[in-house]
C-alpha positions in Angstrom: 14.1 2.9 -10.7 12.3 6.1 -10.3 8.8 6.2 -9.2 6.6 9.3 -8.9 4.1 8.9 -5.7 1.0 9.0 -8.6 2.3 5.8 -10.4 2.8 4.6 -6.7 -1.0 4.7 -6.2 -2.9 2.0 -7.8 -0.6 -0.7 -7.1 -1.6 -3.9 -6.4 -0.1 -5.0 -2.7 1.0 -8.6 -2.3 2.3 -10.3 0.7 5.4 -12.1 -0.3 4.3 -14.5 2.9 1.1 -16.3 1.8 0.8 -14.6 -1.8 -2.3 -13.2 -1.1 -3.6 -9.6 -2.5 -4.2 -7.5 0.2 -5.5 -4.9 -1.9 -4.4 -1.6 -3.9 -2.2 1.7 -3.1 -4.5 4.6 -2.0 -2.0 7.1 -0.7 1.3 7.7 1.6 2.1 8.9 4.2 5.4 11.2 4.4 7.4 13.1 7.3 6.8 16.7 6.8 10.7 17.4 8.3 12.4 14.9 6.7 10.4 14.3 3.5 10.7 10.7 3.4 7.6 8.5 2.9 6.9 6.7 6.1 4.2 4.0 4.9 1.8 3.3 2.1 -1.4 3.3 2.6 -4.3 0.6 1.7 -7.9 2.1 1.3 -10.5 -0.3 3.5 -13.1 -2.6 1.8 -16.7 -1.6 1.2 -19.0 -3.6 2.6 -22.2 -5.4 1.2 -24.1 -2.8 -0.6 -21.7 -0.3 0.7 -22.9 -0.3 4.0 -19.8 -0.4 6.4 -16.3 0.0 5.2 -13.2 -1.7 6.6 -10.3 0.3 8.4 -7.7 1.1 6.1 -4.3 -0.8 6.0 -1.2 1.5 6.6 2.5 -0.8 5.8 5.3 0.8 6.9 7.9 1.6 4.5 10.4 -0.7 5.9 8.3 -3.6 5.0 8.4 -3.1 1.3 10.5 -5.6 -0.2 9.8 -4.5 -4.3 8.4 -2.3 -6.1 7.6 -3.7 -9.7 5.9 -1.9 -12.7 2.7 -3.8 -12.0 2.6 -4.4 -8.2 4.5 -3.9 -4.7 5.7 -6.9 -3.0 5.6 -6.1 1.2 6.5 -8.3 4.4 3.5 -8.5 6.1 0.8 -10.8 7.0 
């Protein structure tokens, strides 16, 4: 399956070990030498009435276990 990085984005992450959303594709990162994509990355939640913001979540590639039309499955906690 090929999947452009903008249908990437916008993905719903879920963790395959407690099958919990931990929230949606913001961006990637990539190596600039190599040109592979190193990790996704998971934009933080606002906080109430937007004041504060949570650090955002960056899963390495390698914990990626499926990429689906709807959602990515990942390896993480």
């Amino acid at each position: 399956m090929k999947c452009s990085v903008v249908r990437l984005c916008d993905k719903d992450v879920i963790s395959v070990c407690n099958g919990c959303k931990i929230g949606v594709v913001s961006d990637v990162e990539f190596d600039s030498c190599s040109g592979n994509i190193t990790s996704i990355v998971i934009c933080g939640k606002q906080g109430f009435f937007g004041m504060g913001k949570t650090e955002d979540i960056c899963i390495p590639w390698c914990d990626i276990q499926v990429i689906g039309e709807d959602s990515i499955l990942v390896k993480t906690e």
